[in-house]
KOLNU-643131 format. One record per residue (C-alpha): x, y negated, z; residue in three letters. Coordinates in Angstrom, 3 decimals, always signed. Layout:
BEGIN
(atom (X,Y,Z),ALA)
...
//
This chain:
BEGIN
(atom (-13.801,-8.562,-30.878),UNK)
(atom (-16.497,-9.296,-28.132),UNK)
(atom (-14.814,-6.345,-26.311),UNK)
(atom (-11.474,-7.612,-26.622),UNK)
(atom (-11.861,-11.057,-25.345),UNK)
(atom (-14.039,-9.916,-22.318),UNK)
(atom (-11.956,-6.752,-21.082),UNK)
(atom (-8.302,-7.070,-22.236),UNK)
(atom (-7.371,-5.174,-19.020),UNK)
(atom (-7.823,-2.327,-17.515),UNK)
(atom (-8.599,-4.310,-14.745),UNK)
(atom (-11.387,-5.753,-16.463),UNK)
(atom (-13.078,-2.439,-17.373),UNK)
(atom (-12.539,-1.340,-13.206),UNK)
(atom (-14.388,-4.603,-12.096),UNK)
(atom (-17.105,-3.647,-14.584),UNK)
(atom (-17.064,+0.145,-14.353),UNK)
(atom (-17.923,-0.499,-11.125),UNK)
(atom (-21.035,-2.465,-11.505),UNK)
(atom (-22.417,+0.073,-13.594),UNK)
(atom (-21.938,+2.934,-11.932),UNK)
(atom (-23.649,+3.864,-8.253),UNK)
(atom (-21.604,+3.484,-5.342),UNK)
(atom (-20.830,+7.317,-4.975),UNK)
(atom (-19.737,+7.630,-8.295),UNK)
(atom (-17.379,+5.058,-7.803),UNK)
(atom (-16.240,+5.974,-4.490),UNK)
(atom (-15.471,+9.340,-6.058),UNK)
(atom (-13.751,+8.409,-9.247),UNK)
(atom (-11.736,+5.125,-7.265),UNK)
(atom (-10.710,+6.493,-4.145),UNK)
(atom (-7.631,+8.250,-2.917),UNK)
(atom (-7.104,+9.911,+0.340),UNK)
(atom (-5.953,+9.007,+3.588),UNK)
(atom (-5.442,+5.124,+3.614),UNK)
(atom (-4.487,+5.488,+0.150),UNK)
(atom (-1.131,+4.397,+0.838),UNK)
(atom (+0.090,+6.886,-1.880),UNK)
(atom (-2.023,+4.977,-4.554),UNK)
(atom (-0.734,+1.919,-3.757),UNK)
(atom (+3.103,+3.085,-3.494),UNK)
(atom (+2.801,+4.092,-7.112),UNK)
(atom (+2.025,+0.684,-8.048),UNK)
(atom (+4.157,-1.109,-6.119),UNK)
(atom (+7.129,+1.282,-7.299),UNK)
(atom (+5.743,+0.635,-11.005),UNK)
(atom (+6.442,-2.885,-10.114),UNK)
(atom (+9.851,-2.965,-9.129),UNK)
(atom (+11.453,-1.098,-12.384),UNK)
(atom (+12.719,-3.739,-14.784),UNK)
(atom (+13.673,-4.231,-18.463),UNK)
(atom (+16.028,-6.100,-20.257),UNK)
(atom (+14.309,-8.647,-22.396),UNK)
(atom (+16.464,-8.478,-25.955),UNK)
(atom (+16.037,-11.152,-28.695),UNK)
(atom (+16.716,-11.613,-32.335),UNK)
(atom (+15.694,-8.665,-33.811),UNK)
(atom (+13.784,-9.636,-36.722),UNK)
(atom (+10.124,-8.735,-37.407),UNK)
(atom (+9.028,-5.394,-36.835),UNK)
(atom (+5.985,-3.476,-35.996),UNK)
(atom (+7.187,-0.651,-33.196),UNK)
(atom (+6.786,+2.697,-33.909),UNK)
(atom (+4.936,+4.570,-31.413),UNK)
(atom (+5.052,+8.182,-32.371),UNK)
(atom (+6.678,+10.975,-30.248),UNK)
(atom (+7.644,+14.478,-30.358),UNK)
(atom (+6.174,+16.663,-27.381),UNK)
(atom (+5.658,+20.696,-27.422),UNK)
(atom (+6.539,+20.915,-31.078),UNK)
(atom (+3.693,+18.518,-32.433),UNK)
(atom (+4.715,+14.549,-33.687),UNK)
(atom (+2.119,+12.525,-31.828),UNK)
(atom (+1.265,+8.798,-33.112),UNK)
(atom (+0.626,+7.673,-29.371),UNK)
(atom (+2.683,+8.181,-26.314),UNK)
(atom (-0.081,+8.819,-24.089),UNK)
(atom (-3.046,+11.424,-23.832),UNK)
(atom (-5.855,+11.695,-21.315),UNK)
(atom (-5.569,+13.306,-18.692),UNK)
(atom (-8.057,+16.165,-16.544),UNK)
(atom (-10.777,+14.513,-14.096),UNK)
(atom (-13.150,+16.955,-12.738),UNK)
(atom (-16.614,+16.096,-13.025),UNK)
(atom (-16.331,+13.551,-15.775),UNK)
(atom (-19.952,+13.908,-16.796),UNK)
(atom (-20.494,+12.766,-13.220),UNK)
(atom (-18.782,+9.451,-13.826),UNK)
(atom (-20.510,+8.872,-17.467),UNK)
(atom (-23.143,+10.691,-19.153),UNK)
(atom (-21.320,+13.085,-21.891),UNK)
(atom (-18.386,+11.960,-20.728),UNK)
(atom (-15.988,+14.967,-21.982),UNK)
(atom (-17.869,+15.030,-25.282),UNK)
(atom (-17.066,+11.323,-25.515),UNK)
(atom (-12.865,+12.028,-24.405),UNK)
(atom (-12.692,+14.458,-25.999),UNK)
(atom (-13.803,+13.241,-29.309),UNK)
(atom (-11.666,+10.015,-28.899),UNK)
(atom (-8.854,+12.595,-28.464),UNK)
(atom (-9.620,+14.024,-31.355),UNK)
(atom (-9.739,+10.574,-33.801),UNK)
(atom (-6.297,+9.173,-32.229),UNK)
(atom (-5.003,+12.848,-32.443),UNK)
(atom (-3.733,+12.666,-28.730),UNK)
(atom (-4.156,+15.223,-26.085),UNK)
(atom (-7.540,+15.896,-23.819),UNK)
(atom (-7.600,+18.026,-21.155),UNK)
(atom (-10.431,+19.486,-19.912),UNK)
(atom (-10.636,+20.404,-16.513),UNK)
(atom (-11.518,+23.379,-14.736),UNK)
(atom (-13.926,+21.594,-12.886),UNK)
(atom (-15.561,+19.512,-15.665),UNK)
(atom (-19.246,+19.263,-15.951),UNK)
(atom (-18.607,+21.295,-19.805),UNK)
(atom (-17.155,+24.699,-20.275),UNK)
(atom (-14.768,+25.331,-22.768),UNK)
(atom (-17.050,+26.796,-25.415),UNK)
(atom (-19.493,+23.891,-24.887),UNK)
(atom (-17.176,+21.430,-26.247),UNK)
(atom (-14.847,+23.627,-28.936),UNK)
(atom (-16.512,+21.801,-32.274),UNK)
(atom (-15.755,+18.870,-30.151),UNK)
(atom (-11.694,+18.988,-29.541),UNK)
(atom (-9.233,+18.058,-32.152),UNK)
(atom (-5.695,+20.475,-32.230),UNK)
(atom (-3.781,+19.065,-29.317),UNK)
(atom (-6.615,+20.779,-27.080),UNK)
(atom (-5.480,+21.249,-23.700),UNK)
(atom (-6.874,+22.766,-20.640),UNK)
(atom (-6.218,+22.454,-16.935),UNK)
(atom (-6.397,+25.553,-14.891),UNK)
(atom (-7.364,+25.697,-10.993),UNK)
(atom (-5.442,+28.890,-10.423),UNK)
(atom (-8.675,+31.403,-9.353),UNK)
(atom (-7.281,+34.321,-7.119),UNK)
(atom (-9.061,+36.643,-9.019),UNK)
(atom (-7.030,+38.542,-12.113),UNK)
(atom (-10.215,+39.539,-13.772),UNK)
(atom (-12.094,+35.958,-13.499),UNK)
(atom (-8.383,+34.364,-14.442),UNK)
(atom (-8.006,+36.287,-17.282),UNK)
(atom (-11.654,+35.609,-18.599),UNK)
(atom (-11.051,+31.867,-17.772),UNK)
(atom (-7.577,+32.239,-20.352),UNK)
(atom (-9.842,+34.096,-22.921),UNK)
(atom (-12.251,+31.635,-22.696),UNK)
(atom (-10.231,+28.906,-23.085),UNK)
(atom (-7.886,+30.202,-26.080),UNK)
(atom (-11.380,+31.253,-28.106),UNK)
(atom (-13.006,+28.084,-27.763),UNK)
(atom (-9.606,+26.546,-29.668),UNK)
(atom (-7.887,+25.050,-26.117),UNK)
(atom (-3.442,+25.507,-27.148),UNK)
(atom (-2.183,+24.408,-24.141),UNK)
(atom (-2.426,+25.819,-20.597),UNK)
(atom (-2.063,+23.508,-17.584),UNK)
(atom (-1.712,+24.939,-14.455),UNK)
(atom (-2.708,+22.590,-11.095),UNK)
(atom (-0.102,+23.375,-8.370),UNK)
(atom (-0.422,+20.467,-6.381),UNK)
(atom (-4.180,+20.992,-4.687),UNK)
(atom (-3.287,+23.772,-2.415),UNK)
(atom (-5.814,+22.987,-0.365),UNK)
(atom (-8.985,+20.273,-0.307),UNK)
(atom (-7.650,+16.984,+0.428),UNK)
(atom (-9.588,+14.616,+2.602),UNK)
(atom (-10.777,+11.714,+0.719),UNK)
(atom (-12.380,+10.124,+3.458),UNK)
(atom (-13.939,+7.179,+0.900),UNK)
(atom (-15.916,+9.963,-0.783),UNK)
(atom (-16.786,+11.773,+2.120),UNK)
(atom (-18.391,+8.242,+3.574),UNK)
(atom (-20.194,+7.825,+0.274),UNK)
(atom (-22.094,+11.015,+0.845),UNK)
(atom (-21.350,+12.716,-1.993),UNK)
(atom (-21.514,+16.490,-2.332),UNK)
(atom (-20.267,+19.155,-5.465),UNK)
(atom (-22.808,+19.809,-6.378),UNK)
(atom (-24.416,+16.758,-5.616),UNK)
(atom (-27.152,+16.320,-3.835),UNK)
(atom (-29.387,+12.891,-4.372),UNK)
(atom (-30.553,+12.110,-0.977),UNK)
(atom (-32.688,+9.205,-0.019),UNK)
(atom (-29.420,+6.791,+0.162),UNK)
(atom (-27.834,+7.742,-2.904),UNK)
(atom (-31.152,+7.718,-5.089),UNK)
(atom (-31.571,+4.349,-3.936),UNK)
(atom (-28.114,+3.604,-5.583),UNK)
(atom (-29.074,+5.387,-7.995),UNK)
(atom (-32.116,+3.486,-8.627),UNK)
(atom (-29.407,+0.521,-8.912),UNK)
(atom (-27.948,+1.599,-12.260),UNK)
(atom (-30.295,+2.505,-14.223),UNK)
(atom (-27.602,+3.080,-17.670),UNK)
(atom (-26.116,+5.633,-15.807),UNK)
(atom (-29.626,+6.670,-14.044),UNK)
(atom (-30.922,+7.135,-17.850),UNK)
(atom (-28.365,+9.052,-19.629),UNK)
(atom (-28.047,+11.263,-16.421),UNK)
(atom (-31.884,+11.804,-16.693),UNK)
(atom (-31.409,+13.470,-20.354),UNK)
(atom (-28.686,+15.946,-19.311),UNK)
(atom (-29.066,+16.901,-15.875),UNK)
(atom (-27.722,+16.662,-12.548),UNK)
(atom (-24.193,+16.962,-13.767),UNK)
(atom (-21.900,+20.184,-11.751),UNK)
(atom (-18.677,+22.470,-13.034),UNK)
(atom (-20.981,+24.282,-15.565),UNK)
(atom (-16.912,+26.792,-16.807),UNK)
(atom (-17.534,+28.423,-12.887),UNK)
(atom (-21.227,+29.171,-13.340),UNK)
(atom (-19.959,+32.903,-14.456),UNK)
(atom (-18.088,+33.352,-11.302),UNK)
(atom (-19.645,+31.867,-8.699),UNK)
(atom (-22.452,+34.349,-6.654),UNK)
(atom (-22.451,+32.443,-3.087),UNK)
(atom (-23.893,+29.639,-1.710),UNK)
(atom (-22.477,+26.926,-1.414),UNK)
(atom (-24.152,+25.068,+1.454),UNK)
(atom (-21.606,+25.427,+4.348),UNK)
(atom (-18.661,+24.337,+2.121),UNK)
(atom (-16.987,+21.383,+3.341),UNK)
(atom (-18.635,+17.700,+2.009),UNK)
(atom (-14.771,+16.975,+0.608),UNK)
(atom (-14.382,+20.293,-1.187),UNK)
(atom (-16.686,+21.638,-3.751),UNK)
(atom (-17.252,+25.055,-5.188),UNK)
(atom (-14.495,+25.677,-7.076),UNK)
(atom (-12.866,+25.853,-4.033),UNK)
(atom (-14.737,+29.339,-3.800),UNK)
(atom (-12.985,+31.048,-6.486),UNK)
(atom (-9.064,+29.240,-5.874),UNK)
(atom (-5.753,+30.304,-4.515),UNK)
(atom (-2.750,+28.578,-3.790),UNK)
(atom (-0.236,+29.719,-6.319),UNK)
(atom (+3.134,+31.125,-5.681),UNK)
(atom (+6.147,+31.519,-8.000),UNK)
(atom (+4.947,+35.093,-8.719),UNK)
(atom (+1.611,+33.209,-10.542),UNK)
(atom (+3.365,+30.927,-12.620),UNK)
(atom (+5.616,+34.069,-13.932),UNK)
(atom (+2.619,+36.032,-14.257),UNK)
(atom (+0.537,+33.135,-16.284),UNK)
(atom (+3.511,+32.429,-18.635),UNK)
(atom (+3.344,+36.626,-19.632),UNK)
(atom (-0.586,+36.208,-19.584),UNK)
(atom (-0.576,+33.140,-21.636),UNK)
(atom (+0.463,+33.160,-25.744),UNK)
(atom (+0.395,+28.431,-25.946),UNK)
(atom (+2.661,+26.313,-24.254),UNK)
(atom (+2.542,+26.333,-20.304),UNK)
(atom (+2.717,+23.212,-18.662),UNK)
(atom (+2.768,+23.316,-15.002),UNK)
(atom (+1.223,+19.905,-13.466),UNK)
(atom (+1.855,+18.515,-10.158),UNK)
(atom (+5.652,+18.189,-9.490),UNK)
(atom (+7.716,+15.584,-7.439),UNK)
(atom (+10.415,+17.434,-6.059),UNK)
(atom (+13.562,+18.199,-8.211),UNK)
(atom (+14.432,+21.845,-6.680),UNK)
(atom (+11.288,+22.441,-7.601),UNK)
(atom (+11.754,+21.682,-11.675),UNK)
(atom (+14.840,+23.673,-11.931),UNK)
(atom (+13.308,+26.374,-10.451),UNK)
(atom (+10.229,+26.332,-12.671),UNK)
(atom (+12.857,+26.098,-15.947),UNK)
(atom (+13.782,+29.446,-14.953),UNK)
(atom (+10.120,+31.149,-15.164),UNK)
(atom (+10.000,+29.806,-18.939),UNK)
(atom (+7.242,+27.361,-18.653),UNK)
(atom (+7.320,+24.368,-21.573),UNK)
(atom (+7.114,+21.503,-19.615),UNK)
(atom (+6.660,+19.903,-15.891),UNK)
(atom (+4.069,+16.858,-15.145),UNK)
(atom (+5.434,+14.836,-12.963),UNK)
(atom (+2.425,+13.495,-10.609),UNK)
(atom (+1.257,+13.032,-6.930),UNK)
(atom (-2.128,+13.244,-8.426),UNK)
(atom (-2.464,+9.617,-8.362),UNK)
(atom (-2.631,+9.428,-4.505),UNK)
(atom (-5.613,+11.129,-3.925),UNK)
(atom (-4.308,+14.540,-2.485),UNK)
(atom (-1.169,+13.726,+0.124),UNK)
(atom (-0.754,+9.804,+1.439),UNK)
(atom (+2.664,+10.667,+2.998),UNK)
(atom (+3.784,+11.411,-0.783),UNK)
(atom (+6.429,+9.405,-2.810),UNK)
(atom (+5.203,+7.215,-5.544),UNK)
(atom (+6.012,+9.028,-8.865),UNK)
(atom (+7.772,+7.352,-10.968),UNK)
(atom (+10.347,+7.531,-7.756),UNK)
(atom (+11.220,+10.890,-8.244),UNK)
(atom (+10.930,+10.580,-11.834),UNK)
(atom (+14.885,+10.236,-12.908),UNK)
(atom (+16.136,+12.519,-10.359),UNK)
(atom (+13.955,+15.345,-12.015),UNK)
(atom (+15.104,+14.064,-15.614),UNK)
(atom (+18.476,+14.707,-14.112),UNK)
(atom (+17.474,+18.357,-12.859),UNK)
(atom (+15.619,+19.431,-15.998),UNK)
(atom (+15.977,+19.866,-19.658),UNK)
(atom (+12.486,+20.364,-20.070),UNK)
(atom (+9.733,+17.979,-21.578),UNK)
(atom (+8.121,+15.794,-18.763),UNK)
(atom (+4.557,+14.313,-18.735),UNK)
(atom (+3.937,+11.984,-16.219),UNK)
(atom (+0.891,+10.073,-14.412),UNK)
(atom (-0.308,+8.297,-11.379),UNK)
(atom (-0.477,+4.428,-11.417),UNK)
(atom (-0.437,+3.690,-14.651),UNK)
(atom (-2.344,+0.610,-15.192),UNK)
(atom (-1.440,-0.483,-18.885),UNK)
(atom (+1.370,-0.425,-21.875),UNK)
(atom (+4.254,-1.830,-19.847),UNK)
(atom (+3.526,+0.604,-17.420),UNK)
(atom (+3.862,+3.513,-19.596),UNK)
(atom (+7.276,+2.364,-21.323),UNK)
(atom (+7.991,+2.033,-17.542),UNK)
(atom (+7.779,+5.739,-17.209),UNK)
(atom (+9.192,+6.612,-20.544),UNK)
(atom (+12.358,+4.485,-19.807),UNK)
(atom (+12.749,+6.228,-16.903),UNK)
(atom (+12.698,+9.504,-17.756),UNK)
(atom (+9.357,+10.904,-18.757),UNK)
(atom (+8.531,+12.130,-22.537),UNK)
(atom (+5.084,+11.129,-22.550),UNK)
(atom (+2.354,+9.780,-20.263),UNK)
(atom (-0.974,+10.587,-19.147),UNK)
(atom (-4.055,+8.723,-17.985),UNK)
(atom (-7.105,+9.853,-16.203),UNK)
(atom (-9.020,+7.024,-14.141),UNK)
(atom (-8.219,+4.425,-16.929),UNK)
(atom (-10.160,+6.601,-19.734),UNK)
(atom (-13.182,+6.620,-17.148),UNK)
(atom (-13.582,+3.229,-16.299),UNK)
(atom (-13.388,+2.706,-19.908),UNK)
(atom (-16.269,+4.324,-20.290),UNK)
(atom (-17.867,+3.597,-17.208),UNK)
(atom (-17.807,+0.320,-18.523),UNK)
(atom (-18.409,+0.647,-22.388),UNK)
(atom (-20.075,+3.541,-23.056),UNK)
(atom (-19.253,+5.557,-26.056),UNK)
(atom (-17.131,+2.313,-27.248),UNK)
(atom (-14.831,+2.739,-24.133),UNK)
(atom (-12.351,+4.969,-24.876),UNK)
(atom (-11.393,+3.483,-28.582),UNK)
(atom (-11.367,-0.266,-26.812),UNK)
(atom (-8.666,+1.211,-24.224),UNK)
(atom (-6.537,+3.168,-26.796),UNK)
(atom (-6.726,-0.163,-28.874),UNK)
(atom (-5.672,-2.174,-25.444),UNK)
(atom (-2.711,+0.194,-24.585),UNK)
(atom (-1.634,-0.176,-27.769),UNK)
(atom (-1.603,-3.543,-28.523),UNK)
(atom (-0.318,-3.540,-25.195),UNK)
(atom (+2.670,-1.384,-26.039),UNK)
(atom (+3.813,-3.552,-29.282),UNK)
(atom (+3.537,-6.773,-27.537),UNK)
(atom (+6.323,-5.479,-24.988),UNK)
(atom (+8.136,-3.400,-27.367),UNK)
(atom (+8.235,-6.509,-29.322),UNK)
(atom (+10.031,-8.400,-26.044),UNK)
(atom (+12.590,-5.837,-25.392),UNK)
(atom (+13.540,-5.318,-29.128),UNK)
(atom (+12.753,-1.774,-29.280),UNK)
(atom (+12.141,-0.514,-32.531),UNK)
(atom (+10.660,+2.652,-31.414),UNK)
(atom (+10.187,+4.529,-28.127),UNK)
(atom (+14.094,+6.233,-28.082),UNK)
(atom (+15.181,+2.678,-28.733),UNK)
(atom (+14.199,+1.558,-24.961),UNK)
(atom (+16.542,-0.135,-22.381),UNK)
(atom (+17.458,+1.701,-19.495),UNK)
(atom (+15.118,+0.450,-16.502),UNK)
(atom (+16.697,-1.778,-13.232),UNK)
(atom (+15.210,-2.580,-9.880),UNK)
(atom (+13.532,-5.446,-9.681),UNK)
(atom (+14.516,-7.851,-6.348),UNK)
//
C-alpha cells in the first residue's frame, strides 16, 4: 500500500529511479539519440489518439487476457529486451525475468544482457523469449540458437532496426563505456548511490556475459557509443531472416518495423509476427513516432503485431491495441521500476498497469480488450 500511494505512476518510479541510480546509469537507460526528438514524437503522437467515453454498462471487472503466438496470456503486455539490465539494477534479469514468470507474461532477454541464456533457464517461466543481434558468423549464430532453445528460450526475436551504432550523444557525455570502465568521475557517482554501489559490489562489474564465447579481440579502440557486441554483428538482409526462419524450430518474431512495404514483405518469408518499434527513439531522431505507422501496417499485414516505444501507462497501451497492435511491450518502464523498488519493482508496475487498464476499460465500457472503440485524433 505504501508503494501505491507514493508511486502510482510511472512517472513516479522515473523521478525516483533516478535518484538511486548514478548519473551514467541513468544517462544510459533515459536517453535517446540525437535531440531525442523521436522520443518525444512518440509521446506526443500517444497523445493525440482518442477514445470514445461509453456509459451505462453495468458493473464489470474487464477481462484482460489475449491470444498471441498460440498461447492465452492474462496480461496484454510483456517486457521487453534492454541490454545491460544488470547495469541498471543489480540482478536485474533474474528479477524480470522471474516477475515474467509469476504474471505468466513474456521476458526477453537480450543478446546483450549482463546473463547468458543458460544462466537464467531455472529462472524463465514458458513464454521465454529471446532477442537476437544478428552475429555475421553462421557457426557463432547457430551456437547462439542452440544455446538459447536448450536453456528453455521458445521464441526468437530478431533486431533489424540497429544496423549500425547509433549516437546517443547523452551517454556518450556521461562517459560511459561497454564494458564499463569506472574512472575517477564516474566512481565518484558511484560513490553517490551506494544501493546500487552495494549490490553491484556482490556481482561484479556488470558486461554481456552470452558473447564471452565469441569475443577474442580487444575492445579498446571501439567507439565510446558502441560496445562489443558490435564486434560479432551484421546488418541483416532478407536472405537472413529466410535463413533464421529454416534455422529456427519457435515462433520468429522480427522486431524493429515502421514501414508497411516492409511487413508485407516479411509475411512472405514466414516469420510469426512483426514488432512495430522505432526503438523508443534512441536509434534514428528523423524517425516517425510509432504508433503513427501503426494502422497503416495493420492494414498491410495479417500477421500478429507487438508494439513499443512511448508507452508510459494503461491508457497508453489500449492506445496501441485500439489502433492496431495485438499486444504491447515495455522496456524502460520495467527498469525504472526497479531502479526504484528493488526486487518489489516489477510486481508494483504490473499491479499499476493493471489497475491502470480497468480503470479506463471501465470509462470506455469495454468488456474486454476486442471490445475497444476505434481510436480518433485528438484536436
Amino acid at each position: 500500500m505504501k508503494n501505491e500511494t507514493r508511486f502510482p505512476a510511472i512517472s513516479d518510479l522515473a523521478e525516483r529511479a533516478q535518484r538511486r541510480v548514478p548519473k551514467f546509469v541513468w544517462e544510459y537507460l533515459d536517453s535517446g539519440t540525437g535531440n531525442e526528438k523521436t522520443r518525444f514524437r512518440n509521446r506526443a503522437a500517444l497523445d493525440k489518439i482518442g477514445l470514445m467515453p461509453s456509459i451505462l454498462h453495468g458493473e464489470s471487472t474487464p477481462d484482460l487476457s489475449t491470444f498471441l503466438l498460440g498461447a492465452k496470456l492474462p496480461l496484454p503486455f510483456g517486457i521487453a529486451p534492454v541490454g545491460m539490465s544488470g547495469l541498471i539494477w543489480p540482478d536485474a534479469e533474474y528479477h524480470l525475468a522471474s516477475a515474467a514468470r509469476h504474471l505468466c507474461i513474456p521476458y526477453t532477454l537480450s543478446t546483450v544482457a549482463t546473463v547468458a541464456p543458460e544462466d537464467i533457464e531455472n529462472f524463465i517461466g514458458p513464454n521465454a523469449w529471446f532477442q537476437m543481434y544478428p552475429p555475421h558468423d553462421e557457426k557463432i549464430r547457430q551456437d547462439m540458437l542452440a544455446r538459447a532453445q536448450a536453456s528453455g528460450f521458445k521464441t526468437l526475436v530478431l533486431t533489424v532496426d540497429v544496423p549500425v551504432a547509433s549516437r546517443r550523444e547523452r551517454q556518450i557525455r556521461s562517459g560511459l563505456t561497454n564494458p564499463p570502465k569506472l574512472t575517477p568521475r564516474l566512481l565518484a557517482q558511484v560513490a553517490m548511490r551506494p544501493s546500487w554501489a552495494i549490490g553491484i559490489a556482490r556481482r561484479g562489474m556488470p558486461h554481456m556475459r552470452m558473447l564471452d564465447a565469441y569475443i577474442s579481440k580487444s575492445t579498446e579502440n571501439l567507439p565510446v557509443n558502441a560496445h562489443i557486441g558490435y564486434l560479432l554483428r551484421t546488418s541483416p538482409d532478407w536472405e537472413y531472416v529466410k535463413s533464421l526462419r529454416d534455422a529456427w524450430p519457435g515462433h520468429l518474431v522480427v522486431k524493429g518495423i515502421l514501414c508497411s512495404k516492409d511487413a508485407q514483405l516479411l509475411q512472405e518469408t514466414g516469420i510469426d509476427a512483426i514488432w512495430v518499434s522505432n526503438h523508443a527513439g534512441r536509434q534514428f531522431d528523423a524517425a516517425p513516432a510509432s504508433i503513427e505507422v501503426l494502422p497503416e501496417i495493420r492494414q498491410a499485414s495479417n500477421l500478429p503485431i507487438i508494439f513499443d516505444s512511448g508507452i508510459e501507462g494503461g491508457l497508453d497501451i489500449l492506445r496501441a491495441l485500439s489502433s492496431g497492435a495485438n499486444f504491447v511491450m515495455l522496456g524502460r518502464a520495467w527498469h525504472y521500476a526497479l531502479a526504484a523498488l528493488g526486487a518489489d519493482g516489477p510486481e508494483h508496475l504490473a499491479n499499476m498497469l493493471k489497475a491502470d487498464l480497468h480503470a479506463n476499460m471501465g470509462q470506455l465500457g469495454a468488456r474486454s480488450l476486442d471490445t475497444l472503440p476505434k481510436p480518433f485524433q485528438l484536436k
